[in-house]
C-alpha positions in Angstrom: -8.4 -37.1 -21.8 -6.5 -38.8 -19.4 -8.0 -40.1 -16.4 -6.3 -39.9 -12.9 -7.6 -41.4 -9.4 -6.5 -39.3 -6.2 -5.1 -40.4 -3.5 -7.7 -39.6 0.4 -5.0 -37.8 2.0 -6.1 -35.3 5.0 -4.3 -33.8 7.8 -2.4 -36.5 10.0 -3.8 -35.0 13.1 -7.6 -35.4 12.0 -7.2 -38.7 10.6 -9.2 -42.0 12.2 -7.6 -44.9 13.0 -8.8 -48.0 11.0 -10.9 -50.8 12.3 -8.5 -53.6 13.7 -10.9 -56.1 11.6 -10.6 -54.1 8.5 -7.1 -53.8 8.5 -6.4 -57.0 9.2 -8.6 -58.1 6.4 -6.1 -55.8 3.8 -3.4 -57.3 5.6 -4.4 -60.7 4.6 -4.8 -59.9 1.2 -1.1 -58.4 0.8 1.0 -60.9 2.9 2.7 -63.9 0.8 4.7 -65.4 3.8 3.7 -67.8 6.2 5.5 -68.6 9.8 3.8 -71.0 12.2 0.9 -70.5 10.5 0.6 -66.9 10.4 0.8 -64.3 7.5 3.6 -62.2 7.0 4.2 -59.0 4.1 7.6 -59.3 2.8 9.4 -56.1 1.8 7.9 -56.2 -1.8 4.9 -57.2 -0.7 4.7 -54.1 1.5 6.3 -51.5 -0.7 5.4 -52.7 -4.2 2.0 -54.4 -3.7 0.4 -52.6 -0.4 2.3 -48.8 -1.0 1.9 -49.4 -5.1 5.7 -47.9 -5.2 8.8 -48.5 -7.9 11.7 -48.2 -5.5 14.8 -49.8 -5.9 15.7 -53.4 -4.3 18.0 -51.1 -1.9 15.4 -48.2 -1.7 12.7 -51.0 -0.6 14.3 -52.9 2.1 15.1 -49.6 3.9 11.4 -48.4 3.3 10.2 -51.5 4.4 12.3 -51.4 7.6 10.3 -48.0 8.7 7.4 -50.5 9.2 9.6 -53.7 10.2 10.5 -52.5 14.1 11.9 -56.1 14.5 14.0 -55.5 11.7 13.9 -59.8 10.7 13.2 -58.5 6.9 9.0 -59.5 7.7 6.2 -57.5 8.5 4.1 -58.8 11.3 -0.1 -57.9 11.3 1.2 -56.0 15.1 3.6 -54.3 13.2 1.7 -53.4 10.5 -1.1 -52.4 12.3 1.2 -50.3 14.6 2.5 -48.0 11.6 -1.0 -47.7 11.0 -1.5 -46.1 14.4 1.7 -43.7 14.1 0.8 -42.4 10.7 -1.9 -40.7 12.5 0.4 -39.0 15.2 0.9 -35.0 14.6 4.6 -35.3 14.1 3.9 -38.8 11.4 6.2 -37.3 9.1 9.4 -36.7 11.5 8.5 -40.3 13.6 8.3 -42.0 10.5 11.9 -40.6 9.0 13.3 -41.5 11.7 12.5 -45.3 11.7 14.0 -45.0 8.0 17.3 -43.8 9.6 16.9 -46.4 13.2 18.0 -49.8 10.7 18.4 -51.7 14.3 15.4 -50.2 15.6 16.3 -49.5 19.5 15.0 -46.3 19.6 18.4 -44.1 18.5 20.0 -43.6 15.5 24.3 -44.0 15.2 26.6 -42.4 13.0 27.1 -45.4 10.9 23.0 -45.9 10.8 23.0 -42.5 9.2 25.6 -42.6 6.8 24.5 -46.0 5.7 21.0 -44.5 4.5 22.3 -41.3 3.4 24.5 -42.9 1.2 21.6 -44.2 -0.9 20.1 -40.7 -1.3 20.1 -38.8 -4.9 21.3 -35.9 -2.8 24.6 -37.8 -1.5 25.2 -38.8 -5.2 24.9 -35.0 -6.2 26.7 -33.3 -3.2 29.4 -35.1 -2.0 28.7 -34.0 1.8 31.6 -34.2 4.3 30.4 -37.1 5.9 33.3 -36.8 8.7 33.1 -32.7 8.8 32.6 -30.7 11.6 28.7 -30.2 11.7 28.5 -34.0 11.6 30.7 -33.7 15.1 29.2 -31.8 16.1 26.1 -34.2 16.3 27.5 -37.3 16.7 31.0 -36.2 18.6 33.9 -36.1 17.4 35.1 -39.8 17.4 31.6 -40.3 15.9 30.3 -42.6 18.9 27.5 -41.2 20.0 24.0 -41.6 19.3 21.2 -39.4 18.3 17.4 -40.0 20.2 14.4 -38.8 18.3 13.5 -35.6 19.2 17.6 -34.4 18.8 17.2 -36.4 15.4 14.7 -34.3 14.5 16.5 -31.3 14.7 19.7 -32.9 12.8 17.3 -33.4 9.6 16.0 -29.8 9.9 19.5 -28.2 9.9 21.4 -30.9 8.0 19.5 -29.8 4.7 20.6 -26.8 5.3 24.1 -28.0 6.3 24.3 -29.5 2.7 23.1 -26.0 0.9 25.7 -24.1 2.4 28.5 -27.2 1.0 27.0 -26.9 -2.1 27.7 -23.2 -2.2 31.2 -23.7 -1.0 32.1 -26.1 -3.8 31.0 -23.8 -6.0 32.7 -21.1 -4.8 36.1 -22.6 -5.6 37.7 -19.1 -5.3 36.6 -18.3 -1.7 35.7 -15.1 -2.5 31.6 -15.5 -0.9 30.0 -15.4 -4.3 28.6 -17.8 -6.8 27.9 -16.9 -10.8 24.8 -17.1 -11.3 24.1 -20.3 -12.4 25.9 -22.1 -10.6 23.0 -20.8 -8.2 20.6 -22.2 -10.0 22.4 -26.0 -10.4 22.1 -25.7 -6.4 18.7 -24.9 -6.3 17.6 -27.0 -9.0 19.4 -30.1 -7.9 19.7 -29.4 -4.2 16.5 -27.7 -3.1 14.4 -28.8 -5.6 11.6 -29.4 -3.3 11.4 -25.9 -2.6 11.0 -24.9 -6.2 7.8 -24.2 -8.0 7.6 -23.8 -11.3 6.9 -20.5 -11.1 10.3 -19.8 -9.3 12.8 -22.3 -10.7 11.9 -20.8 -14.5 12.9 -16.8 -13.1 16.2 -18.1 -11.2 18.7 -16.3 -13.4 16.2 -13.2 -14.1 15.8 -12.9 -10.2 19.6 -12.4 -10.1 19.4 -10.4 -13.2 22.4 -12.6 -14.3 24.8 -10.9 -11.5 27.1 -13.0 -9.1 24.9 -14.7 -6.2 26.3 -13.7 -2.5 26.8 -16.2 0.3 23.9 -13.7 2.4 21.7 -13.6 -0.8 21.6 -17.3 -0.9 21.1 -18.0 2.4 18.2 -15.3 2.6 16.4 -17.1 -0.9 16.7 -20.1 1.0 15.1 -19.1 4.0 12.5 -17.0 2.3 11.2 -20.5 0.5 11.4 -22.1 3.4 9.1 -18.9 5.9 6.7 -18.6 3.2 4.0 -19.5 5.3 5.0 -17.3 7.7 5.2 -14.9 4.8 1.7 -15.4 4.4 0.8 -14.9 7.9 2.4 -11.7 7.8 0.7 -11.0 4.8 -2.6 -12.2 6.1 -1.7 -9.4 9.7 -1.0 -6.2 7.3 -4.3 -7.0 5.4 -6.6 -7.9 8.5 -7.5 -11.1 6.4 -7.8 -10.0 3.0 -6.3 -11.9 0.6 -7.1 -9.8 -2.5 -5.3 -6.5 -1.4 -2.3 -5.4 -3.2 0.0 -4.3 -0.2 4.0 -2.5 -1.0 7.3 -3.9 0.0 7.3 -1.3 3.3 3.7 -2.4 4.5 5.1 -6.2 4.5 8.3 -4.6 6.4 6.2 -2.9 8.9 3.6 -6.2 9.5 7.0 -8.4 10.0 8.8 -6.1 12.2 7.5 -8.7 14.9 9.0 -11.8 13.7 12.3 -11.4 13.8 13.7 -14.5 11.3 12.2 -12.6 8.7 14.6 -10.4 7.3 15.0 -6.9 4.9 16.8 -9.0 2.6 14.4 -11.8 2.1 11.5 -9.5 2.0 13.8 -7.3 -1.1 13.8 -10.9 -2.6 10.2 -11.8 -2.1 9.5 -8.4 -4.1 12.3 -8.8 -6.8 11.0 -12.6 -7.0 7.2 -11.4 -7.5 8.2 -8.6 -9.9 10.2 -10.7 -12.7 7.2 -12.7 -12.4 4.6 -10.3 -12.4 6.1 -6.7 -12.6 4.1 -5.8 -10.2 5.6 -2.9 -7.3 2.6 -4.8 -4.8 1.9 -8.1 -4.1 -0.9 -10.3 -3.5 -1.6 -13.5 -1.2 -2.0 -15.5 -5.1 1.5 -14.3 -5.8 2.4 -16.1 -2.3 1.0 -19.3 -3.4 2.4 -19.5 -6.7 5.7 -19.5 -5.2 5.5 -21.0 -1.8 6.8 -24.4 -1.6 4.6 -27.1 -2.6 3.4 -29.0 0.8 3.9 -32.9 1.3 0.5 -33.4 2.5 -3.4 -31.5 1.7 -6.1 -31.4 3.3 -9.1 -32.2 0.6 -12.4 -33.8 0.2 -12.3 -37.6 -0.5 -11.9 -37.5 -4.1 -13.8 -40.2 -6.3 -11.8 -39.0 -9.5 -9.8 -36.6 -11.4 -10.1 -36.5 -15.1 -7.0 -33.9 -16.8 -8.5 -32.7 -20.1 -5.2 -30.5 -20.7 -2.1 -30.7 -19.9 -1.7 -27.0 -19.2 -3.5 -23.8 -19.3 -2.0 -22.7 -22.8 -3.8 -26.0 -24.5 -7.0 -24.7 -23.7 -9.4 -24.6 -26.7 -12.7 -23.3 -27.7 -14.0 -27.1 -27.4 -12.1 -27.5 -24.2 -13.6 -24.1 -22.4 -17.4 -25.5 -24.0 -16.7 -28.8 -22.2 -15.3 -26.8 -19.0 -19.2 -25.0 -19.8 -20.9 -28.1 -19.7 -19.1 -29.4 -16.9 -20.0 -26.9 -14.7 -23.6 -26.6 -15.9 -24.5 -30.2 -15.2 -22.7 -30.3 -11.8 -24.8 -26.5 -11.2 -28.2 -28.5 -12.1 -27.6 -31.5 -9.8 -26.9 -28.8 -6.9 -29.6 -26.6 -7.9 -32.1 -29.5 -7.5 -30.6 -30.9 -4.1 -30.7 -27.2 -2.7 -34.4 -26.7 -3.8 -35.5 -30.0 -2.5 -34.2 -29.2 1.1 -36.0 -26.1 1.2 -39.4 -26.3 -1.0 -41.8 -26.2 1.9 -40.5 -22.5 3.6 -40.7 -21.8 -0.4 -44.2 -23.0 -0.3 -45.1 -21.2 3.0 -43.1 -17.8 2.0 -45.2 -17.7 -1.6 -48.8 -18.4 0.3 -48.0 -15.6 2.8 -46.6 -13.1 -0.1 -49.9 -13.6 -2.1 -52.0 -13.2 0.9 -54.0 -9.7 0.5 -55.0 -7.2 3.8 -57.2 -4.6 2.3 -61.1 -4.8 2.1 -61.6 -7.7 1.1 -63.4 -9.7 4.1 -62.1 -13.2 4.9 -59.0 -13.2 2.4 -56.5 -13.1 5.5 -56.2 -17.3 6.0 -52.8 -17.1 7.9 -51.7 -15.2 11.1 -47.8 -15.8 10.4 -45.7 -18.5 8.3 -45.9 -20.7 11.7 -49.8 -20.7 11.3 -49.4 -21.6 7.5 -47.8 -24.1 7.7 -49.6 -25.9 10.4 -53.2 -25.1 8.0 -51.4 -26.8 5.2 -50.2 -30.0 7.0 -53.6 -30.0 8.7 -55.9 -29.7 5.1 -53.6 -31.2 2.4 -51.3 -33.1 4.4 -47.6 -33.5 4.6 -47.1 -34.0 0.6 -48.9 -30.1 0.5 -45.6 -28.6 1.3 -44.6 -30.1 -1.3 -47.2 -29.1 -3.8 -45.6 -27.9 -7.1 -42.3 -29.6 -6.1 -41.9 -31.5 -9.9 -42.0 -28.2 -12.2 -39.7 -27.0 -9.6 -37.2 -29.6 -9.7 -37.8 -29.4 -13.5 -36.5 -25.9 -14.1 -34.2 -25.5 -11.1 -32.2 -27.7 -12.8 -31.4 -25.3 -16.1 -32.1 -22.0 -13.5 -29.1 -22.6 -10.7 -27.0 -24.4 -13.5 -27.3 -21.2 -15.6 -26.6 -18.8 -12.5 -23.6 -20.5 -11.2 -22.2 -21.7 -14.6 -22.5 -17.7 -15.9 -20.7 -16.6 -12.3 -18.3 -18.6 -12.7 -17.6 -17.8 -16.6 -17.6 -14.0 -16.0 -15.4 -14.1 -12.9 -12.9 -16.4 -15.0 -13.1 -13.5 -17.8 -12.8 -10.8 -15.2 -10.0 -12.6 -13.5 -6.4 -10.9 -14.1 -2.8 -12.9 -14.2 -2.4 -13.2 -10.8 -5.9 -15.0 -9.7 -7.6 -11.6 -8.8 -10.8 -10.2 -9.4 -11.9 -6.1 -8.7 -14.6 -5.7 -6.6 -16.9 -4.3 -10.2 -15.9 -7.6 -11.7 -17.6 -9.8 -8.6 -20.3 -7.5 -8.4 -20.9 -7.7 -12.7 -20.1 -11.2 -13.2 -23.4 -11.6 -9.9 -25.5 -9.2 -12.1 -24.7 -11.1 -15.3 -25.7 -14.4 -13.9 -28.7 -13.0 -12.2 -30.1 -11.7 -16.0 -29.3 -14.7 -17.8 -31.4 -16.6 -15.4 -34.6 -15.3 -15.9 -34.8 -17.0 -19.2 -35.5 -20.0 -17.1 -37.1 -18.8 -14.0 -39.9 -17.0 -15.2 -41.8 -19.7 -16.9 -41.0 -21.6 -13.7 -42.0 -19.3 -11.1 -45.3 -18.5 -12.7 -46.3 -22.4 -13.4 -44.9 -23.5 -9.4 -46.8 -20.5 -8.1 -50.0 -21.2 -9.2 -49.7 -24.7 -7.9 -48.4 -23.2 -4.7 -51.4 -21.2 -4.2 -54.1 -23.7 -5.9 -54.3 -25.5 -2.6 -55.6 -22.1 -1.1 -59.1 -22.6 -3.2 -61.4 -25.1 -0.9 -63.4 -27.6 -3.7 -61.2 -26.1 -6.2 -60.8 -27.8 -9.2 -57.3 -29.6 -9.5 -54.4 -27.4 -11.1 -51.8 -29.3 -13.1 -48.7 -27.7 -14.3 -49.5 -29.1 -17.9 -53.0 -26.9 -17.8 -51.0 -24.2 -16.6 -48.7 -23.8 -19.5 -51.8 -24.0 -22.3 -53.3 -21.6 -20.3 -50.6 -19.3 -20.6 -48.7 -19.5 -23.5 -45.7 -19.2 -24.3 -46.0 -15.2 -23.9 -47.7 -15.6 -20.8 -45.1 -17.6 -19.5 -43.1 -14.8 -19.0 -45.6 -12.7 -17.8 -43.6 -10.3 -14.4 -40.1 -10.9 -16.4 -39.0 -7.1 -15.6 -40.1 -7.7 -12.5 -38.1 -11.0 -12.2 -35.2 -9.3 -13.2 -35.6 -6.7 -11.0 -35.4 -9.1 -7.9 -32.7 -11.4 -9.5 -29.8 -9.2 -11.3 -29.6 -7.4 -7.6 -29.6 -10.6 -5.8 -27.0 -12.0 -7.6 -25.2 -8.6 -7.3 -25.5 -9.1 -4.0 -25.1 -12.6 -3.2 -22.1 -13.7 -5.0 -19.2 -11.8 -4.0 -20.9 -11.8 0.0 -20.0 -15.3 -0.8 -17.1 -15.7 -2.2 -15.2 -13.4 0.3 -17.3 -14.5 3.2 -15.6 -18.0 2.6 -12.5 -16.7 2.3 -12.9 -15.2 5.6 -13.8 -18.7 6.8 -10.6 -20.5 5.4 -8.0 -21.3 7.2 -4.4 -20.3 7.2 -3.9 -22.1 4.0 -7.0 -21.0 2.6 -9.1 -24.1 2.9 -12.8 -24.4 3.2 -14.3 -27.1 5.3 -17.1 -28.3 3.6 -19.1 -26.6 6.9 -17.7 -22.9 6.2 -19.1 -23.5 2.5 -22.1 -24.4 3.9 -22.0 -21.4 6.4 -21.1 -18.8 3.9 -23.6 -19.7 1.3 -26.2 -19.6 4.4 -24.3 -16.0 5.4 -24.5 -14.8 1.9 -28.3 -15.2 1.5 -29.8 -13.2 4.1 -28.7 -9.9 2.8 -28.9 -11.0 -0.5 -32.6 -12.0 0.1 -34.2 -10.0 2.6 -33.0 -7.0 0.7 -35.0 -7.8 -2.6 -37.9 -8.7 -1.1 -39.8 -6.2 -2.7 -39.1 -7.0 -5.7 -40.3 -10.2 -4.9 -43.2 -9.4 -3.6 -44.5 -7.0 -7.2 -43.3 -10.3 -8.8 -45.4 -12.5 -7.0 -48.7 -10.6 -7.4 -47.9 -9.8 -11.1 -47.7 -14.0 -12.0 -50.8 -15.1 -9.4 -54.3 -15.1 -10.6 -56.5 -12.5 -8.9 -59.6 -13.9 -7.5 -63.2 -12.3 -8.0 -62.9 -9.1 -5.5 -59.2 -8.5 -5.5 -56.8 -5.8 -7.2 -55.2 -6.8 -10.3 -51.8 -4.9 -12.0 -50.9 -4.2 -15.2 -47.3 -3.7 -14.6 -44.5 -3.2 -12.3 -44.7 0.4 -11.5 -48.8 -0.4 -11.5 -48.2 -2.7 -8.8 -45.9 -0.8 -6.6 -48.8 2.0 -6.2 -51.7 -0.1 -5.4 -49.7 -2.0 -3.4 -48.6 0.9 -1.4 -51.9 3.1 -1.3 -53.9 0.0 -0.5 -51.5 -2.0 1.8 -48.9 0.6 3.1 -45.1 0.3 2.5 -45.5 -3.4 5.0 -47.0 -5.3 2.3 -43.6 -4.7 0.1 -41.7 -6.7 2.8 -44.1 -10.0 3.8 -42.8 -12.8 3.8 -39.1 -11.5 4.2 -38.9 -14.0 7.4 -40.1 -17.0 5.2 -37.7 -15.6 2.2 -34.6 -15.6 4.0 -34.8 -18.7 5.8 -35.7 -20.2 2.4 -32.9 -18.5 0.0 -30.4 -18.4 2.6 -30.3 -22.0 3.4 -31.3 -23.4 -0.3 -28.3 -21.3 -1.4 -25.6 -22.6 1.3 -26.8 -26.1 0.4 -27.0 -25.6 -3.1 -23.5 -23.9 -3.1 -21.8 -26.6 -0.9 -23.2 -29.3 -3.1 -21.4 -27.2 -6.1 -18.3 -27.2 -4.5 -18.0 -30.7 -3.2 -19.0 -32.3 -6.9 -16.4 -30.1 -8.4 -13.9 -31.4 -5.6 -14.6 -35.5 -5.6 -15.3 -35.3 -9.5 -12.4 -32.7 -10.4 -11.9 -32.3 -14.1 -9.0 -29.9 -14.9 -9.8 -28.1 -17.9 -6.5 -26.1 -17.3 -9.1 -22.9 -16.2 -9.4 -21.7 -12.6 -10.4 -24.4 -9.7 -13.0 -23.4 -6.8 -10.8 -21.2 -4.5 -10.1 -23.3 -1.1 -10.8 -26.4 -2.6 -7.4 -27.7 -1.1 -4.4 -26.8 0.8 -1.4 -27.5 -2.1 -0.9 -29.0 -4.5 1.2 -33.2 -3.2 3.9 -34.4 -5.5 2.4 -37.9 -5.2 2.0 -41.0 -8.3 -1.1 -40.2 -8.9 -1.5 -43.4 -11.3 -1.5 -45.4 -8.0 -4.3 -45.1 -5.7 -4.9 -48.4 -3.6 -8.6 -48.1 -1.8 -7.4 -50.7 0.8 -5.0 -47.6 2.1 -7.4 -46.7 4.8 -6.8 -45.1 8.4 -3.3 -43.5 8.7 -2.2 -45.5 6.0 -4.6 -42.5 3.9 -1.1 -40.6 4.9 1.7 -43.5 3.8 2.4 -42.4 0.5 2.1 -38.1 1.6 5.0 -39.3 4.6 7.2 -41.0 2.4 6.9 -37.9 -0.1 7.5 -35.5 2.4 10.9 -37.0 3.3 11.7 -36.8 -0.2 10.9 -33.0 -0.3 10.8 -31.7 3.3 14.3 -33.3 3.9 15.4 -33.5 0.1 16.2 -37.1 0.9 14.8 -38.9 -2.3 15.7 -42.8 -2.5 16.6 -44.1 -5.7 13.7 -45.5 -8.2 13.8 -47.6 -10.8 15.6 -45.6 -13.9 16.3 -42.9 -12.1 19.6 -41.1 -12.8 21.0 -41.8 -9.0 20.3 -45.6 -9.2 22.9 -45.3 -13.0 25.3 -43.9 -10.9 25.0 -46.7 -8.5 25.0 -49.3 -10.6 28.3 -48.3 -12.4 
């Protein structure tokens, strides 16, 4: 196994600007140079010690200058601390390209500034751009005088790239005639827009094309498809009202983007030629999007502690690794189980008292007006800890119970799961019901054992109940004593509760499908109150079937025995007490318990090349993850996403060492 750090990238727009004392205390630690007494980072010491990156010598002086504004080849700590501060700025990634390209750094760039750094660029050495043609006049003016501010800089990067696609296509077609052989399209697309290839789409180039001639209006329309797919998406997202699992045709995308006028007939007939050689599918899906949307030069994720890749893709996948993937999720399942059960044992405690509380004949059984009233009578007799009374056992088969439910979900939905990342309605529904059933084997022994507890504070001058007596009392037949009934409350609520959950928190992503950790925490909370109030009367048979009657009251010999004495002696009430008490203590143990789930598989991410937890993060950042440096704090969280998003936003990579570009140079 190999084991990876990650780098704490987030959105430059919600990121917090570090403490002056704290980054003054990393700067102190990088900088080598001293001038009249004060510290100083050199170029190296900025880029190759502080950034952790293998550029060139070239490559590192002009990185180095993005930070330098005084451009005297040294890094003062108000320099340093200043990139800092722009790093965090919305528009970090176009502020910071265009330091790269200001080498005098007074606030414009010149033609001469901008040939100069382009020149170093892998795409200069693969496309010999016209340098002195007329889109760069048309910039810079024809005697190639004047200069360029930032926000008209801006704009030159954006259409330059493209500027340099259409040259590419030009040189290639030597004959003038406005097509391209097929591939020679894909040399430009592989070596010129790169960044815009996944993997997915750069291995179907010549099969999208079905090995016919490219046209000038073709190329430009695959271009400017990759480049819209997240307006694609939003288009997408309008003709579904927000579903992301429904199959829509190639005229329902037309209609939903007759609005947005850059997106044309052509690039939608190459989005669906695209997803068919992929999928051969006549209807696409918001996964097929994602596969083949552009990767993004930044993510928005939870801090990660680690990332451990067990295989290097999904077709290495063995028995062992998918037992280990098992595991994985089972011990991450317990830990969340325990941490949701924890936060809401005492509404458990209070919800099992009022269940177990009989209204017929008997005189003086009713001990509690509401769940308000018990609670207050259990502080008051058995103090604070009561609420707590049962809480071990609990915490001891939670554990194995919630590991079991989630670790089974997630199996069945992986196993129900087709090519492209979806999963039917039956699936979600049967993979819930599976994990429900497979839980029981662990919840019944534990319901029975906690519930006595629960109750044996009811008993004034009772003798002490300890789980221990419970279990010899019992047996190990006993123990399971109400299973049908057990199941009978759990297979439904899992039924239930799972897919609630899983699309309620895809209705709370955002427009790239990410969940904050609060809309995990809000959908798990959603998810439980129809999912609990709604088996409640199982719940209730359940309850009566595992508590000891006392001298005077009704006992059952069975589920169906239960349901009629409970309804000819109570009425059809009784079925639903302590719904009020249930629901505020599933629906928030499960929105906890889920959210803890989530997050541990987020910050300790093991890739066992199976399926991740959907909006997890944004995309996937081309980023060395070997090097993660903890002292990058603040905006400096966002260095290494900027400098990548140059590379692939703007396709303007600077040489590293060994790379084929630097060769070239060199000779």
């Amino acid at each position: 196994m190999k084991l990876e750090s990650r780098p704490i990238t987030e959105n430059p727009m919600h990121i917090k600007r570090a403490s002056t004392e704290k980054l003054r205390e990393i700067f102190s630690k990088y900088a080598t140079q001293q001038v009249n007494g004060e510290p100083y980072m050199t170029s190296e010491d900025f880029v190759r010690s502080f950034l952790g990156q293998s550029y060139n010598e070239e490559s590192i002086k002009l990185i180095a200058g993005i930070a330098d504004t005084s451009k005297d080849g040294l890094i003062s700590f108000a320099e340093f601390q200043a990139f800092e501060g722009l790093l965090c700025t919305p528009d970090a990634l176009y502020k910071t390209a265009f330091q790269l390209f200001d080498r005098n750094g007074n606030g414009s760039v010149t033609y001469s500034e901008f040939v100069d750094v382009f020149k170093k660029t892998d795409l200069h050495a693969k496309i010999p751009f016209k340098l002195d043609g007329p889109f760069i006049q048309l910039y810079f003016g024809k005697d190639r005088q004047r200069v360029i501010n930032y926000v008209e800089f801006s704009q030159f990067l954006h259409d330059f790239h493209e500027e340099c696609a259409m040259e590419a296509f030009r040189l290639k077609d030597t004959s003038g005639s406005g097509f391209i052989s097929a591939l020679d399209f894909q040399d430009i697309m592989v070596n010129v827009k790169k960044h815009l290839l996944t993997s997915e789409v750069r291995d179907n180039l010549i099969a999208v094309t079905e090995g016919h001639r490219v046209s000038f209006p073709y190329f430009m329309a695959f271009n400017s498809l990759l480049n819209n797919m997240e307006l694609i998406k939003r288009i997408y997202l309008n003709a579904t009202s927000g579903n992301r699992a429904e199959p829509i045709t190639k005229d329902e995308l037309l209609h939903s983007a007759q609005t947005m006028s850059q997106i044309t007939p052509l690039e939608i007939d190459i989005l669906f030629q695209l997803t068919g050689v992929i999928h051969q599918s006549g209807r696409i899906v918001y996964n097929d999007l994602s596969n083949i949307a552009p990767e993004h030069y930044i993510k928005n994720i939870t801090h990660r502690l680690a990332e451990i890749k067990a295989v290097e893709s999904p077709a290495d996948r063995s028995f062992l690794i998918q037992m280990l993937e098992s595991t994985y999720r089972f011990t991450l399942g317990s830990v969340a189980g325990a941490v949701g059960a924890t936060a809401v044992y005492p509404i458990d405690l209070v919800k099992t008292r009022m269940q177990n509380q009989r209204t017929g004949s008997f005189i003086g059984e009713v001990a509690y007006r509401n769940s308000w009233d018990c609670c207050k009578k259990v502080i008051r007799h058995e103090g604070f800890l009561g609420l707590y009374r049962g809480l071990v056992p609990q915490l001891m088969g939670v554990a194995p119970e919630k590991a079991i439910k989630l670790t089974v979900n997630d199996f069945m939905r992986d196993k129900l799961t087709d090519k492209q990342g979806n999963i039917p309605r039956w699936g979600e529904v049967l993979a819930g019901a599976c994990a429900g059933g497979s839980q029981v084997i662990f919840t019944n022994p534990l319901e029975i054992v906690k519930i006595r507890l629960q109750v044996a504070g009811e008993i004034a001058g009772g003798a002490k109940v300890r789980a221990l007596s419970v279990v010899r009392e019992l047996g190990l037949f006993g123990l399971y004593k109400g299973a049908r009934a057990c199941l009978l409350r759990d297979v439904p609520f899992s039924a239930i509760y799972f897919p609630m959950y899983a699309h309620t928190k895809a209705a709370f992503a955002d427009d790239e499908g990410y969940n904050h950790p609060l809309t995990l925490l809000a959908a798990g909370a959603i998810a439980g109150i129809p999912a609990a109030s709604l088996v409640t009367p199982a719940d209730v048979i359940k309850t009566r079937l595992q508590v000891v009657a006392r001298t005077g009251q009704t006992t059952y010999s069975g589920v169906m025995d239960a349901a009629r004495k409970i309804m000819a002696e109570e009425g059809p009430r009784a079925f639903w007490k302590g719904t009020v008490a249930r629901v505020f203590r599933s629906s928030p143990q499960f929105g906890v318990t889920l959210v803890t789930y989530e997050l541990l598989q987020r910050m300790l991410y093991v890739d066992f090349g199976g399926s991740r937890p959907a909006g997890s993060d944004v995309a996937k950042a081309k980023i060395d993850l070997a090097r993660v440096n903890p002292d990058h704090i603040g905006g400096y969280q966002a260095a290494l996403p900027m400098l990548n998003g140059i590379e692939t936003k703007f396709g303007l990579s600077l040489p590293r060492f060994g790379s084929p570009a630097l060769k070239r140079q060199a000779s």
